[in-house]
N, C-alpha and C positions, 0 to 999 in steps of 0.2 A: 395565635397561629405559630406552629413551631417555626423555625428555622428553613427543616424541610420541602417545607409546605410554602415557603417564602421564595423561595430558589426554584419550585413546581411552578409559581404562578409568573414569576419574571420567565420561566422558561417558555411558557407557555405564549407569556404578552410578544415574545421577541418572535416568535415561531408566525405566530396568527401576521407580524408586521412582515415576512420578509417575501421582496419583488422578486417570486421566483420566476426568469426566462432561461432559453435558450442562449449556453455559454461555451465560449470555448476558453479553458485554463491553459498556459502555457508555461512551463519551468524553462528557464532560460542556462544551460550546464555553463560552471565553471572548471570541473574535472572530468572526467570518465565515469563508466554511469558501472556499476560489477553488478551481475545476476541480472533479475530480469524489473524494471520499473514496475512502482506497485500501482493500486487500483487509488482513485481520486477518494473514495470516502474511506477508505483504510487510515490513506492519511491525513484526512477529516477529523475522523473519530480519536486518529490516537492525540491530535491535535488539541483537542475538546475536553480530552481528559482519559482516554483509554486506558484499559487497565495493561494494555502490552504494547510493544513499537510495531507496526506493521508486517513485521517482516517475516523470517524464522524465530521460531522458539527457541529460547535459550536453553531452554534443556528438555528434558523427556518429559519429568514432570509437569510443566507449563500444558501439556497436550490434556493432562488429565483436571487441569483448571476449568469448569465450566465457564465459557464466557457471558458475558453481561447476553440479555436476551434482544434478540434484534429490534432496532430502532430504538433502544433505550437511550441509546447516547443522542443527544440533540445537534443534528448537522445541518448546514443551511441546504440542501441538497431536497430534491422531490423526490418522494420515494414512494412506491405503488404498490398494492397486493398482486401478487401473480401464482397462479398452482401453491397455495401456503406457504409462501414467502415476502419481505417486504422487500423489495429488489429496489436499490437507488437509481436514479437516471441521470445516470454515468455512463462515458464509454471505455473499453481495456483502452489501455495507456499507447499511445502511437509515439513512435520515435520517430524524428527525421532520420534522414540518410547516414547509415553507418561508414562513418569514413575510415574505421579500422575496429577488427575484430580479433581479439586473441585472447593466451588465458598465461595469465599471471600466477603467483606463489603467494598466497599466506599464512605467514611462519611465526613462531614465536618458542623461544627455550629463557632455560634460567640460566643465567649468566655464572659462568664459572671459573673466569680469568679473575675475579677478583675475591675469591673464596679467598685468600690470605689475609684479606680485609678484618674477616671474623675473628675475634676471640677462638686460641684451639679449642676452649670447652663448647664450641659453639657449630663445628664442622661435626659435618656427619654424612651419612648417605641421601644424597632428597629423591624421589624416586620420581623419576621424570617420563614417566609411564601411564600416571593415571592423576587425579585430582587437577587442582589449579597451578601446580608443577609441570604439568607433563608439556611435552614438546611435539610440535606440530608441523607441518610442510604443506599446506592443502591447493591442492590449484581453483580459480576462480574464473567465471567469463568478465572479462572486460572488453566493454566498446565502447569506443569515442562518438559520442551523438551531441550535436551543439543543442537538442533543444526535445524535451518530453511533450505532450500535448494529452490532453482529454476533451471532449462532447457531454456537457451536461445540462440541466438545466437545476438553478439553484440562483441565491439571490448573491452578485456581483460584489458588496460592500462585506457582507458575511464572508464570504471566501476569503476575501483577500484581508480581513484580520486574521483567521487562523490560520494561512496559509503561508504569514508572515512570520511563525512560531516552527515551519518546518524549513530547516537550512539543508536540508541535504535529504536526497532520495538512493533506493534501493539497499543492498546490503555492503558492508564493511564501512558503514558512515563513517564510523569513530578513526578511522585510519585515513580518512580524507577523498572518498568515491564518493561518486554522486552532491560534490555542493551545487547548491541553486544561487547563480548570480542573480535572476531576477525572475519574480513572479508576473506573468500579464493576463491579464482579463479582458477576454472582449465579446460582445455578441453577433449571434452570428443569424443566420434566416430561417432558421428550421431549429425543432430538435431532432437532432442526429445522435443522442444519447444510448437509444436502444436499434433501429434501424435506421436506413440508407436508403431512401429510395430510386434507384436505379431502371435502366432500360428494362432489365431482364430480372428485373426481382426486387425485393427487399434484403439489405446486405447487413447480417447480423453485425453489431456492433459492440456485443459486452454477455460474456454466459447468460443463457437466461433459461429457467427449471421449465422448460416445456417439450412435450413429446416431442410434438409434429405443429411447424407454421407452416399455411401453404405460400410456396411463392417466397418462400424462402431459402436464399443463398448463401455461398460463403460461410457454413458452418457444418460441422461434425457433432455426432455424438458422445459423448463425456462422462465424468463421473467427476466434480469440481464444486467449490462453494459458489455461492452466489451472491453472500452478504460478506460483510468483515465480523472477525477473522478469517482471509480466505485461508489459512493453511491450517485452521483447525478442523478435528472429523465432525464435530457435532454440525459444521453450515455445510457439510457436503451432500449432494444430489446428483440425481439424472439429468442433466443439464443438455443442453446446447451449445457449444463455443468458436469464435471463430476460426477460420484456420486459414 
């Protein structure tokens, strides 16, 4: 038995063992969260072993990377066929109470007060215009929210191993937005992963590729992915989403 074939069937024995229920995830922020919080099995999968970090693409080319094919990557997460798709059951990411909203600068140039430093054979023009030289000012959304939350249903012990491999959510991690002081798990009474059920309808709760639900609230029509990678074209669709 190759190797391959060895890591398929441990994938498989762990998959068949895990207690998947009704959960609610909670990231508990240490800083300010920039752009918009990502989707639970986005950061699952990059968790797991993804071939990219959730977030934006690092460059153009990334777009034209075809990514791994849905549900290849092994998540503890329940995940269902709906209209030709395998949709997780997961809810979009809720924030608590924004206690401040504004938009910030992120900047970076090449340092040129110490250009005396070099050797003269060594000065010259750098052109701060284009490549990994160039110089930048870009503004960002930032909001202070103490705490991210998802609706899923998946298995509790599973989560909170890979879960504990992500320190920080949304985008500009590496500049210090988005750390996660602590991760919590707990279950809740229902799954609320995909609907809500309410007085006056069913209350979408995460994009999902279908035309028409009756009795269905709380959402608009789309054009958005539905799997991870969500910001690549190849998982985009007709979708559903809330609004």
């Amino acid at each position: 038995m190759t190797h391959k074939e060895q890591r398929a069937m441990r994938r498989a024995s762990r998959t068949a063992a895990w207690k998947l229920e009704p959960l609610r995830v909670e990231a508990v922020l240490a800083s300010p969260l920039c752009g918009d919080a990502p989707h639970l099995d986005a950061l699952l999968e990059n968790a797991a072993g993804a071939w990219h970090p959730p977030g934006e693409p690092e460059s153009r080319t990334d777009r034209a990377i075809p990514p791994p094919p849905v549900g290849a990557i092994s998540i503890p997460l329940k995940r269902e066929p709906l209209n030709g798709w395998l949709v997780p059951h997961c809810s979009s990411p809720i924030t608590s109470a924004v206690l401040a909203d504004q938009h910030e600068h992120v900047g970076k140039r090449i340092s040129i007060e110490n250009a005396n430093l070099l050797a003269e054979s060594e000065r010259g023009a750098v052109n701060t215009v284009a490549t990994w030289t160039k110089s930048y000012r870009l503004p960002v959304r930032v909001r202070l929210v103490e705490r991210v939350a998802w609706f899923c249903v998946g298995d509790a012990d599973d989560l909170k191993r890979l879960l504990l491999r992500v320190p920080c959510v949304g985008k500009k991690r590496s500049i210090g937005y988005g750390r996660v002081r602590e991760w919590r798990i707990e279950p809740v009474a229902a799954d609320w992963s995909w609907y809500v059920k309410t007085p006056h309808g069913q209350l979408l709760m995460r994009p999902l590729p279908v035309a028409e639900v009756l009795g269905l609230i709380g959402c608009k029509a789309d054009f958005a992915a539905v799997c991870a990678p969500y910001w690549h074209p190849s998982r985009y669709a007709e979708v559903l989403t809330p609004c």
